[in-house]
C-alpha positions in Angstrom: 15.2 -0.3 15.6 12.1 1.3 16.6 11.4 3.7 13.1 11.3 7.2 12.9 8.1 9.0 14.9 8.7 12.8 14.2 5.3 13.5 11.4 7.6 16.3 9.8 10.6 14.3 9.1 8.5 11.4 8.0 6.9 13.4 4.8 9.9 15.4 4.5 12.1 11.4 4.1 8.8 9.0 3.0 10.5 8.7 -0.9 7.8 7.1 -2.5 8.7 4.3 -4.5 6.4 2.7 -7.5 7.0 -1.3 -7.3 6.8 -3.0 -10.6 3.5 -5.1 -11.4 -0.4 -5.0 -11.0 -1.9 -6.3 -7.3 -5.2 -7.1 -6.5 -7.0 -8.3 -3.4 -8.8 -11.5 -3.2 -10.4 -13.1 -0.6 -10.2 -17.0 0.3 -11.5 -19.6 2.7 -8.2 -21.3 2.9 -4.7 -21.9 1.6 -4.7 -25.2 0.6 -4.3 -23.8 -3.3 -2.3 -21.1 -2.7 1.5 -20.9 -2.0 2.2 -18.6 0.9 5.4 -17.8 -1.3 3.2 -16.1 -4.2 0.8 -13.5 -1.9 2.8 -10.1 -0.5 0.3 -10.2 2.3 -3.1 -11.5 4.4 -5.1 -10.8 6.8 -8.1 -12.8 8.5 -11.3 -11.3 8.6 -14.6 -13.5 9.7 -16.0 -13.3 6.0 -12.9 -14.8 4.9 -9.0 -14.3 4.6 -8.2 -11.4 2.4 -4.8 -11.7 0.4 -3.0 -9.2 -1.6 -1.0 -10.9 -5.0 0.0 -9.8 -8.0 -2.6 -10.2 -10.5 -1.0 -12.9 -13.2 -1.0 -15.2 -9.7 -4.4 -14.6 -8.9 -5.2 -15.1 -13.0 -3.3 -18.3 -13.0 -5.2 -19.0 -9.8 -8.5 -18.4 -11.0 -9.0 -15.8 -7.9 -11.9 -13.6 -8.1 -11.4 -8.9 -7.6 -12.5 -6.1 -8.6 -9.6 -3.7 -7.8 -6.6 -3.9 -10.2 -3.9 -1.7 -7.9 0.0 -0.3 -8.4 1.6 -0.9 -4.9 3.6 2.2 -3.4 6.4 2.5 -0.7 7.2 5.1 1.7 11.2 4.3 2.2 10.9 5.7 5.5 11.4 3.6 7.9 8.5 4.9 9.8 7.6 3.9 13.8 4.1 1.5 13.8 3.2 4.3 17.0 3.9 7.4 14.3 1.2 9.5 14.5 -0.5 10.9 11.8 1.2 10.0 8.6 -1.3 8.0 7.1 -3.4 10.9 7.3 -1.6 13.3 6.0 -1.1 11.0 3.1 -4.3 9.5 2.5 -5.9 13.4 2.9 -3.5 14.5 0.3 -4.6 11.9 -2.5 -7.8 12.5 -1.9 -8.1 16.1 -2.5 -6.6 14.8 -6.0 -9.8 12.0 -5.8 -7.1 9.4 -5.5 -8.5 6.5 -3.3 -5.3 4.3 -1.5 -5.2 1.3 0.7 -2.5 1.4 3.5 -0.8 -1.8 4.8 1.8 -0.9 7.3 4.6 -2.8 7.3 7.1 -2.7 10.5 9.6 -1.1 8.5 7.7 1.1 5.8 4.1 1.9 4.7 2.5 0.6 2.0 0.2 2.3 -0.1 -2.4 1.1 -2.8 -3.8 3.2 -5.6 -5.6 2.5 -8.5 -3.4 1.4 -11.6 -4.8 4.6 -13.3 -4.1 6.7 -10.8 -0.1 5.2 -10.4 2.0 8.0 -11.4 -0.6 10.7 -10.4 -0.3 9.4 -7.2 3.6 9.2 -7.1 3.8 13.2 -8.4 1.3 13.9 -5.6 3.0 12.1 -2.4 6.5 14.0 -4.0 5.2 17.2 -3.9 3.9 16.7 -0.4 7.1 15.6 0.9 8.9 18.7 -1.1 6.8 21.3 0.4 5.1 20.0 3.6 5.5 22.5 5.9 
């Protein structure tokens, strides 16, 4: 299943979804003290691997951030070679000074937005998907 491609039909069907919980991003050398079972995701930069997890883990952990965040879904299962969702998305939220960080997933996009800025964030991607053009 290869995802949908067509930009319209993906705002029109992206359903955003709030999960449940506070994430943060942490970065580590290595996971020798960390189950792979408690992050959601990682990703391996030179300065270090960067891991997203919700933030009691990363308390009970003793992991360092900065950025306390509410972790949307788009429910459309969107194609990784769709063309100009994120952008659409991401422009929208910030002409309401919303700042997100997108993970693409194979199946849906993930976006993450400020714990303040949670259900400003889920009134602005529904309005986009009820009157995109």
């Amino acid at each position: 299943m290869t995802g949908e491609t067509n930009l319209r039909q993906l705002i029109k069907g992206m359903t955003p979804k709030l999960n449940q919980g506070n994430f943060v991003f942490c970065t580590i050398k290595d996971f020798s003290n960390i189950s792979r079972a408690d992050t959601l995701c990682e990703f391996k930069e030179r300065e270090g691997i960067t891991i997203v997890i919700e933030q009691r883990k990363a308390d009970a952990l003793n992991l360092n951030y900065d950025f306390i965040a509410s972790w949307i879904t788009l429910m459309i299962h969107s194609s990784l070679d769709a063309i100009g969702l994120t952008a659409v998305f991401s422009n929208e939220l910030a002409k309401h000074e919303i700042s997100c960080n997108v993970i693409a997933g194979y199946y849906h996009d993930h976006i993450f937005v400020d714990k303040k800025d949670e259900n400003k964030a889920i009134n602005v991607l529904n309005a986009l998907s009820k009157n995109y053009i």
